[in-house]
PDB file with SEQRES, HELIX, SHEET and CRYST1 records, atoms N, CA, C and O in Angstrom:
SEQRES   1 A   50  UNK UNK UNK UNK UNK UNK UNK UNK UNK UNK UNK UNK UNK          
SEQRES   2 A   50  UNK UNK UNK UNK UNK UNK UNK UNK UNK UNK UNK UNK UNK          
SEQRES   3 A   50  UNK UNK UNK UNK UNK UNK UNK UNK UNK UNK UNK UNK UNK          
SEQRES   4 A   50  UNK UNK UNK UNK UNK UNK UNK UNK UNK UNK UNK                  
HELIX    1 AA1 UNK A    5  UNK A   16  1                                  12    
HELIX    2 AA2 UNK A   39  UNK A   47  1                                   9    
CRYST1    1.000    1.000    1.000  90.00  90.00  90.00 P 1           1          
ATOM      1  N   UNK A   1     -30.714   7.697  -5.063  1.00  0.00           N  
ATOM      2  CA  UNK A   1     -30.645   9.113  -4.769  1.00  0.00           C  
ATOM      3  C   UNK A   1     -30.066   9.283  -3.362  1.00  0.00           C  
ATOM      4  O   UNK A   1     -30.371   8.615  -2.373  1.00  0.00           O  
ATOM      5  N   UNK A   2     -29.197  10.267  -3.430  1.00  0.00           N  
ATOM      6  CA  UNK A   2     -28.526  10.691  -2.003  1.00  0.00           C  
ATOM      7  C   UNK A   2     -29.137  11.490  -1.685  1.00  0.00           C  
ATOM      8  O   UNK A   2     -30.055  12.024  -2.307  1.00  0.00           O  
ATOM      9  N   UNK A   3     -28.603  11.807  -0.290  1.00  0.00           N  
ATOM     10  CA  UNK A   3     -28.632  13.283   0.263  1.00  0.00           C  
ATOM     11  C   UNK A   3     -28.104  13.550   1.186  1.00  0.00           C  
ATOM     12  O   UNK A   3     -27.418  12.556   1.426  1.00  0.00           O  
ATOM     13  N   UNK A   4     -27.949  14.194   1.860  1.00  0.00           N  
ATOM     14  CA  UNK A   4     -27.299  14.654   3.345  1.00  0.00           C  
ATOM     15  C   UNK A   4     -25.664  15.679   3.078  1.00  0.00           C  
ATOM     16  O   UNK A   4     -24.750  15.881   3.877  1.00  0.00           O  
ATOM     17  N   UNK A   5     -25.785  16.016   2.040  1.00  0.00           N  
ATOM     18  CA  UNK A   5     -24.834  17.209   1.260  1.00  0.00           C  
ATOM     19  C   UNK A   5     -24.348  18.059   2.629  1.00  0.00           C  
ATOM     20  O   UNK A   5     -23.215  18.197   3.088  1.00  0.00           O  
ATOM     21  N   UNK A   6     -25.790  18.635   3.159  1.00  0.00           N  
ATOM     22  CA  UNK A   6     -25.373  19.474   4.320  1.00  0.00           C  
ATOM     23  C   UNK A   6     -24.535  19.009   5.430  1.00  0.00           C  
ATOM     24  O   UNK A   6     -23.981  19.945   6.006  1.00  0.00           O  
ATOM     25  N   UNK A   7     -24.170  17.386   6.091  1.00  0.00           N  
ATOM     26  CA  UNK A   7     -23.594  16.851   6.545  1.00  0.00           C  
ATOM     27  C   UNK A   7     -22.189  16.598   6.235  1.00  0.00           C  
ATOM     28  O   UNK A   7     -21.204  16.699   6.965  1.00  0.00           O  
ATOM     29  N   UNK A   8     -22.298  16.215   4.886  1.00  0.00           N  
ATOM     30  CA  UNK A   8     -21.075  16.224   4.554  1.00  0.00           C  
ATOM     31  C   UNK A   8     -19.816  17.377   4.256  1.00  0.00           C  
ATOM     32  O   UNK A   8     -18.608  17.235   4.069  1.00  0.00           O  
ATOM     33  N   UNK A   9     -20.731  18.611   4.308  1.00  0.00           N  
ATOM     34  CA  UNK A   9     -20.431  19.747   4.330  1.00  0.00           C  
ATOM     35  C   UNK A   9     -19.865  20.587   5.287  1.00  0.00           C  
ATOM     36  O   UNK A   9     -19.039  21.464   5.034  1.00  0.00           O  
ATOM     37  N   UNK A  10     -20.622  20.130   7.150  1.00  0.00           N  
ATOM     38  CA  UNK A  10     -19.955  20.298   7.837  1.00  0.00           C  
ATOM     39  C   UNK A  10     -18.920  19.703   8.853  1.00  0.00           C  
ATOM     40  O   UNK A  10     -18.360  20.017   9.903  1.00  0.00           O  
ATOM     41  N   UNK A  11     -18.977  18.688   7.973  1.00  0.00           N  
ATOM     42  CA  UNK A  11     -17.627  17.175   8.359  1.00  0.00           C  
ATOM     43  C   UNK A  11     -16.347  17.905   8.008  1.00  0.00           C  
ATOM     44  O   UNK A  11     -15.410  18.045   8.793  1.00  0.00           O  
ATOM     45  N   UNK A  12     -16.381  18.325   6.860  1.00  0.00           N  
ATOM     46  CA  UNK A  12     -15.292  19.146   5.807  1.00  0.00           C  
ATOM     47  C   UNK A  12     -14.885  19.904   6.941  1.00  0.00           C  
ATOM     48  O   UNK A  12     -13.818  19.613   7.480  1.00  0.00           O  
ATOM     49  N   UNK A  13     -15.775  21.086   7.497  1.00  0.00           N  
ATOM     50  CA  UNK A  13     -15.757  22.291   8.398  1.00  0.00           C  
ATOM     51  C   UNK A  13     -15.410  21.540   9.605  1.00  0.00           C  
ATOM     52  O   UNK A  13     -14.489  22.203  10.081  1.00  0.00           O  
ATOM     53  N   UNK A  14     -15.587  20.680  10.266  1.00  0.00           N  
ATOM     54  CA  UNK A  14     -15.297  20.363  11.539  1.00  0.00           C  
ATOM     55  C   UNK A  14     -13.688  19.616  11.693  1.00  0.00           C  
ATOM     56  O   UNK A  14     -13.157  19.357  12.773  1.00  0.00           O  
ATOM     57  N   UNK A  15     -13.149  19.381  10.466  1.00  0.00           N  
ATOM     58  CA  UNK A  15     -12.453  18.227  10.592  1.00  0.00           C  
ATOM     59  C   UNK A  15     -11.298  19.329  10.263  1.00  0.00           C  
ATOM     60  O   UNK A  15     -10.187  19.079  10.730  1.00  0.00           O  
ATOM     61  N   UNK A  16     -11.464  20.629   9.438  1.00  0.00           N  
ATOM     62  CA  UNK A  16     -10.649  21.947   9.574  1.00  0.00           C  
ATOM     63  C   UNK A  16     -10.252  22.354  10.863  1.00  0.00           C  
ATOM     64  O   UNK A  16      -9.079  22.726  10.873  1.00  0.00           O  
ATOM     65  N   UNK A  17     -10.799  22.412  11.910  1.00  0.00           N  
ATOM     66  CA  UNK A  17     -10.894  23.026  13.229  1.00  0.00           C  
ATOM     67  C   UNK A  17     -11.655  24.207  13.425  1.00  0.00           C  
ATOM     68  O   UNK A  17     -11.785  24.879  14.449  1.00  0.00           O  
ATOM     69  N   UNK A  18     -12.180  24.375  12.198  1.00  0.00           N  
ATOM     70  CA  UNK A  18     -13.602  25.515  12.631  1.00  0.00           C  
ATOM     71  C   UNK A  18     -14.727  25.485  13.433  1.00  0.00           C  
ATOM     72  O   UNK A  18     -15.387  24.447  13.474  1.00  0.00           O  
ATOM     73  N   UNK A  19     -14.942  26.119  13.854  1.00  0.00           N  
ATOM     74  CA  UNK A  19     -16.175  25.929  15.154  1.00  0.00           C  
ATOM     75  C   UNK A  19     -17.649  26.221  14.205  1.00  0.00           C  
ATOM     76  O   UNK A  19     -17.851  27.162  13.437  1.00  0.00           O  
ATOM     77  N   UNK A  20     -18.491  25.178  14.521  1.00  0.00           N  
ATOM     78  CA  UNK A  20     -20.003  25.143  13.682  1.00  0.00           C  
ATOM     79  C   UNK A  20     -20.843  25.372  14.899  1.00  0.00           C  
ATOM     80  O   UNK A  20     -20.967  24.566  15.821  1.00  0.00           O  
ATOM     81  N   UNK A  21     -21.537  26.819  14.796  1.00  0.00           N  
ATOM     82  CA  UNK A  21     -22.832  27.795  16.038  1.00  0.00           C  
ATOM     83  C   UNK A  21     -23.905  27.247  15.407  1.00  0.00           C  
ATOM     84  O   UNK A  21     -24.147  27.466  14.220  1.00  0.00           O  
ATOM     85  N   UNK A  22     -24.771  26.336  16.326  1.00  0.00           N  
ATOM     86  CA  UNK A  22     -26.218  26.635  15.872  1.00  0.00           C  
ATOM     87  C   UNK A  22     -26.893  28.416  16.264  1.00  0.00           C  
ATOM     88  O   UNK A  22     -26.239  29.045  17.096  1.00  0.00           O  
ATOM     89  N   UNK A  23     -27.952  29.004  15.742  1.00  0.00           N  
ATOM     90  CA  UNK A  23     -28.297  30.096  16.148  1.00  0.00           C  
ATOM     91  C   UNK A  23     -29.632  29.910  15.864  1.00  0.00           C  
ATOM     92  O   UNK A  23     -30.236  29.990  14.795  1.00  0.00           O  
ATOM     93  N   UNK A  24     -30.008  29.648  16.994  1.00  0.00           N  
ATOM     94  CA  UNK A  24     -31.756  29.910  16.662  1.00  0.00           C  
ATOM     95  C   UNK A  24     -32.591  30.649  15.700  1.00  0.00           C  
ATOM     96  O   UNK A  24     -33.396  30.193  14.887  1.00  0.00           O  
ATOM     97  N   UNK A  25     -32.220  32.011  15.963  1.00  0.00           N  
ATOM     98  CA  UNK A  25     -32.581  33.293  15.487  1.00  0.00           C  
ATOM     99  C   UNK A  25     -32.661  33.177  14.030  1.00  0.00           C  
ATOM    100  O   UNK A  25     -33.594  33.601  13.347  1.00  0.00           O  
ATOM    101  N   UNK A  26     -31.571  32.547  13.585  1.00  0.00           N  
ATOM    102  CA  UNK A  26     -31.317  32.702  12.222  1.00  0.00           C  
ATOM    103  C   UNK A  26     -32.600  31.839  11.168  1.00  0.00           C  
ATOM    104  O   UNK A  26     -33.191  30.759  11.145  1.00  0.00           O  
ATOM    105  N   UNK A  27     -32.541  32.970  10.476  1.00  0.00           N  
ATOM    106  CA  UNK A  27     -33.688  32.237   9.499  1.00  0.00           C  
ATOM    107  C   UNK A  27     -33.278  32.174   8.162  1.00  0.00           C  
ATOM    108  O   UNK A  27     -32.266  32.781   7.810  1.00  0.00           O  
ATOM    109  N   UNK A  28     -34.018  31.438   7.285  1.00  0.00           N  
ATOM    110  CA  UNK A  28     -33.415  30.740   5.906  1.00  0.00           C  
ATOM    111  C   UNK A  28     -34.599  30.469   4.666  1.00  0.00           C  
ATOM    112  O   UNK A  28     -35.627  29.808   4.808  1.00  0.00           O  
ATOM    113  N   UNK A  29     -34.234  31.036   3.664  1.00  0.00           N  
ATOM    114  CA  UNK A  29     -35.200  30.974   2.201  1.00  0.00           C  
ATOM    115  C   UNK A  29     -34.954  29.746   1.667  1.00  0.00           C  
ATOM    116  O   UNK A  29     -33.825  29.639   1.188  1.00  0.00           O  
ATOM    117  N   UNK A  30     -35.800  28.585   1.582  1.00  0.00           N  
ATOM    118  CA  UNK A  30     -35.278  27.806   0.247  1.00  0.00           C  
ATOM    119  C   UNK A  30     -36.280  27.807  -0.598  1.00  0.00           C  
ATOM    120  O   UNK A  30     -37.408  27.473  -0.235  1.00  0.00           O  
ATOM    121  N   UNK A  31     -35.984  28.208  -1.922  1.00  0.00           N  
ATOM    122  CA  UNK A  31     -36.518  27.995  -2.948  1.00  0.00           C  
ATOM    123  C   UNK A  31     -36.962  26.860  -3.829  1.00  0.00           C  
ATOM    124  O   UNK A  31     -36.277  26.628  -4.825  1.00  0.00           O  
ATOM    125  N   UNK A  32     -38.262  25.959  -3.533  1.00  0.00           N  
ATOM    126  CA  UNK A  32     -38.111  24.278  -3.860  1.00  0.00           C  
ATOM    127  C   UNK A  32     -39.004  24.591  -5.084  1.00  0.00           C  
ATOM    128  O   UNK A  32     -40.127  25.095  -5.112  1.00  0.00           O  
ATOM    129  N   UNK A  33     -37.975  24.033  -6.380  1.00  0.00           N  
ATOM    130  CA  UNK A  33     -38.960  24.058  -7.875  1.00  0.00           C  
ATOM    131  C   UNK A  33     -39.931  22.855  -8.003  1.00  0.00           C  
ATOM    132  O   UNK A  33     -39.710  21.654  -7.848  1.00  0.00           O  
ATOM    133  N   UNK A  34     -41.135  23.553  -8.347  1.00  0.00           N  
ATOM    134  CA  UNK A  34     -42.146  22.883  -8.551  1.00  0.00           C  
ATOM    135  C   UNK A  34     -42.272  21.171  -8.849  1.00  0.00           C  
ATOM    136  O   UNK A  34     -43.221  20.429  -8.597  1.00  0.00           O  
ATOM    137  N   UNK A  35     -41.157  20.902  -9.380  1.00  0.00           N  
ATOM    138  CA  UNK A  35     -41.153  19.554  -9.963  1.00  0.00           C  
ATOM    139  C   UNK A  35     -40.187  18.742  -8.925  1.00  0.00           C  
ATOM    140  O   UNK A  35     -40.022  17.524  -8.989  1.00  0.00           O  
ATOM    141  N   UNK A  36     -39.490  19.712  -7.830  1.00  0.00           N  
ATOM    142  CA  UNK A  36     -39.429  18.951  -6.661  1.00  0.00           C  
ATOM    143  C   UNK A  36     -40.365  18.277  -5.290  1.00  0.00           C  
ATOM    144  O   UNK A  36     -39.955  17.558  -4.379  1.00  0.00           O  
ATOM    145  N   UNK A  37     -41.673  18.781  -5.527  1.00  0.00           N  
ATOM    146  CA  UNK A  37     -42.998  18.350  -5.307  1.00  0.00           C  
ATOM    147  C   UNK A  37     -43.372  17.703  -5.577  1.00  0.00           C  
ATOM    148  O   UNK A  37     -44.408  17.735  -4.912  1.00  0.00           O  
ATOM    149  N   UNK A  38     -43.438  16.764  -6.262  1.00  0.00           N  
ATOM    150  CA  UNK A  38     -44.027  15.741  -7.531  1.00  0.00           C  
ATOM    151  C   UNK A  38     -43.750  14.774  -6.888  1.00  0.00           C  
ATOM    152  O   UNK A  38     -42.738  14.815  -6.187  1.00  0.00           O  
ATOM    153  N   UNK A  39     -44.703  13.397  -6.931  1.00  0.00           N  
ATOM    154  CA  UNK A  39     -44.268  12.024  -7.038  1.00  0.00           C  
ATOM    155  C   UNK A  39     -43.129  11.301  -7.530  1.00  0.00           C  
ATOM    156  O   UNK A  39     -42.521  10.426  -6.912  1.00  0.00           O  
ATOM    157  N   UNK A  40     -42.876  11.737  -8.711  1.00  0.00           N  
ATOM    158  CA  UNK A  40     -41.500  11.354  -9.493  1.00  0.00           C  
ATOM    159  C   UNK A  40     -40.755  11.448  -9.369  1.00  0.00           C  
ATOM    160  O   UNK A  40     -39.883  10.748  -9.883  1.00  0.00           O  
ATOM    161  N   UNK A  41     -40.516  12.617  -8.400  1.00  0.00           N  
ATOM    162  CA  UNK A  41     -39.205  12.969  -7.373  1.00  0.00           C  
ATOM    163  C   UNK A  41     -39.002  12.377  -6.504  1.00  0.00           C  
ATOM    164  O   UNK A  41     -38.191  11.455  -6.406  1.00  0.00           O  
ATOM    165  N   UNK A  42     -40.442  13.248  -4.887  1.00  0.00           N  
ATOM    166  CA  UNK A  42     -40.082  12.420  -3.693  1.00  0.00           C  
ATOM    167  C   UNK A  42     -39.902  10.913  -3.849  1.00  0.00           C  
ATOM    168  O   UNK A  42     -38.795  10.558  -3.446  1.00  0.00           O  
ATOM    169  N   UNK A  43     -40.501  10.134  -4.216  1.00  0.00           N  
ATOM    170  CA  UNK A  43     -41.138   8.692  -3.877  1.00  0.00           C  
ATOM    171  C   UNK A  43     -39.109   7.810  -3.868  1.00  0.00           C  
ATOM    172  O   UNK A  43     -38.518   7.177  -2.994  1.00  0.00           O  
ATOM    173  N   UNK A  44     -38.688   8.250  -5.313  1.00  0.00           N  
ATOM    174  CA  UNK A  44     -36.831   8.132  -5.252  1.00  0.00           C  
ATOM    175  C   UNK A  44     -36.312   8.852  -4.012  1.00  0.00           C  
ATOM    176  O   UNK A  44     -35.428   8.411  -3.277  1.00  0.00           O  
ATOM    177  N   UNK A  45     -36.901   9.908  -3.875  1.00  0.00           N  
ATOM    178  CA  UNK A  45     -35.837  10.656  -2.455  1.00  0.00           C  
ATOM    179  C   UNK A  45     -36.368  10.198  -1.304  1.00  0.00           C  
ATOM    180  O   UNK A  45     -35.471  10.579  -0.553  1.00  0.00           O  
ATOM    181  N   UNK A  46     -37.196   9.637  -0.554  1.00  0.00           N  
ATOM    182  CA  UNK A  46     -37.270   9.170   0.291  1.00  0.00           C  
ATOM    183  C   UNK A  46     -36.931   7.333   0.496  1.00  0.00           C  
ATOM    184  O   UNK A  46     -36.313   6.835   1.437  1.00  0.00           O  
ATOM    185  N   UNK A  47     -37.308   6.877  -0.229  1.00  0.00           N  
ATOM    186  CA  UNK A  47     -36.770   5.973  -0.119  1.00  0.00           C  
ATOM    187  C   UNK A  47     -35.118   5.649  -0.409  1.00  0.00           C  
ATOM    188  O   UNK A  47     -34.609   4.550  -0.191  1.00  0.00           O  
ATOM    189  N   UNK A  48     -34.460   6.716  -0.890  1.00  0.00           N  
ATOM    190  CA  UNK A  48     -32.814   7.210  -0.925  1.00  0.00           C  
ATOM    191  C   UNK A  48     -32.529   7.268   0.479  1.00  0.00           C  
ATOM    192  O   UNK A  48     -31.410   6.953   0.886  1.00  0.00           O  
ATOM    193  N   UNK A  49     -33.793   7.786   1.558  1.00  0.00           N  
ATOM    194  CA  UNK A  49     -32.935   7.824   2.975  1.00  0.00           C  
ATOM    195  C   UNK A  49     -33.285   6.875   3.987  1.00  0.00           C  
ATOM    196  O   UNK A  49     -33.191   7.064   5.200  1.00  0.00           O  
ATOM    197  N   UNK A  50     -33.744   5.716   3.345  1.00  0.00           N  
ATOM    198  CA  UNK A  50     -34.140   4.554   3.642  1.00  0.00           C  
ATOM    199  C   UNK A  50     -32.627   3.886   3.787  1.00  0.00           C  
ATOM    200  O   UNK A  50     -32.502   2.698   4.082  1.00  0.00           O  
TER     201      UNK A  50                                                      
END                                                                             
């Protein structure tokens, strides 16, 4: 299991010549489905960022 999508996402954006703002202020919803909670999930996703 991978991850780091969001990284690779702003590699894309940086390597354009777009400028990437952190903003404190800004706040963010994520919606995590229930069965992304689970053992059966994490236990593969963390050891993915191993």
């Amino acid at each position: 299991m991978v991850t780091g999508e969001d990284t690779e996402a702003l590699t894309y954006i940086q390597r354009r010549g777009w400028e990437i703002w952190y903003n404190p202020a800004m706040t963010m919803w994520h919606k995590i489905p229930a069965w992304r909670l689970q053992r059966e999930y994490l236990i593969p996703f963390f050891k993915g960022l191993a």
